[in-house]
C-alpha positions as CSV (number, residue, x, y, z in Angstrom):
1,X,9.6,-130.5,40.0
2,X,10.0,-132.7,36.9
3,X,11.7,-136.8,37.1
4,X,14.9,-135.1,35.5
5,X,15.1,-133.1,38.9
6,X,14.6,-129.5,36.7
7,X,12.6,-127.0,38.5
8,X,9.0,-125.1,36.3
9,X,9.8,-123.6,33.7
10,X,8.7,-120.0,33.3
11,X,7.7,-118.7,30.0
12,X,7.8,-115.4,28.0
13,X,5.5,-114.1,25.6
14,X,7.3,-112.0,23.0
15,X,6.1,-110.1,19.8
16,X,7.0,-111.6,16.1
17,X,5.7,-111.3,12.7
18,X,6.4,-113.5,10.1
19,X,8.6,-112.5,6.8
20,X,8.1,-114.0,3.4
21,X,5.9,-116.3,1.7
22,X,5.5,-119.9,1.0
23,X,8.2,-120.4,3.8
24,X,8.4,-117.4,6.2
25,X,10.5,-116.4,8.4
26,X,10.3,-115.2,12.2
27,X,11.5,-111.8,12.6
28,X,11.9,-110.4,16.2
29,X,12.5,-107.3,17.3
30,X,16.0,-107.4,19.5
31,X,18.2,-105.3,21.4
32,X,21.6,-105.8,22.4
33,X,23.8,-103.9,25.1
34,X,20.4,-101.1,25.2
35,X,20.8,-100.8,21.6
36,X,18.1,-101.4,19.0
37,X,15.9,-102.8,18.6
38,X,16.8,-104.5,16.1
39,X,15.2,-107.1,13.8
40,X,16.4,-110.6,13.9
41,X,15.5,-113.5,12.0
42,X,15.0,-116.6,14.2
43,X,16.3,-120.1,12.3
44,X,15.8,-122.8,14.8
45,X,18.2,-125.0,12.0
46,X,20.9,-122.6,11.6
47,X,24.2,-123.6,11.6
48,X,25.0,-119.6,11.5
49,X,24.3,-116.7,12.8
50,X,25.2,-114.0,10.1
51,X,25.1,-110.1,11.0
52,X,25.6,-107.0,8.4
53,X,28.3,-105.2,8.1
54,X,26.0,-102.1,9.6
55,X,24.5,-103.6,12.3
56,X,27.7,-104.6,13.3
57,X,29.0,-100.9,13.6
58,X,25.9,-100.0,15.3
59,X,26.2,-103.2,18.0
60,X,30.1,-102.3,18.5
61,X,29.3,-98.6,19.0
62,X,27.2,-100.0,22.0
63,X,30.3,-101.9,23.6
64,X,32.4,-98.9,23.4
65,X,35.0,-100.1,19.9
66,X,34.5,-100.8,16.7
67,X,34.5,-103.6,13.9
């Protein structure tokens, strides 16, 4: 147990690659509602979280309606 009174923490290894040059980007492969995978761009500083018009069709076809 850690002073704050939090439990261990368990981790996760998961498969990236990185996307671009100079300043690349961390792509991961996701699914959502069984649908996918899909690849996702992880931005620790976003202040958005933008999806396409298509894979926003595709994840809403998983929920059962559409966008």
């Amino acid at each position: 147990m850690f002073a704050d009174g939090v439990g261990a923490v368990s981790t996760s290894r998961v498969k990236f690659h990185l996307a671009g040059g100079a300043q690349p980007l961390i792509s991961l492969p996701v699914r959502v509602n069984g649908a996918g995978p899909f690849q996702f761009i992880f931005d620790t500083g976003a202040g958005t979280s933008l999806l396409s018009t298509e894979l926003a069709h595709a994840i809403s076809e998983s929920f059962g309606h559409q966008v």
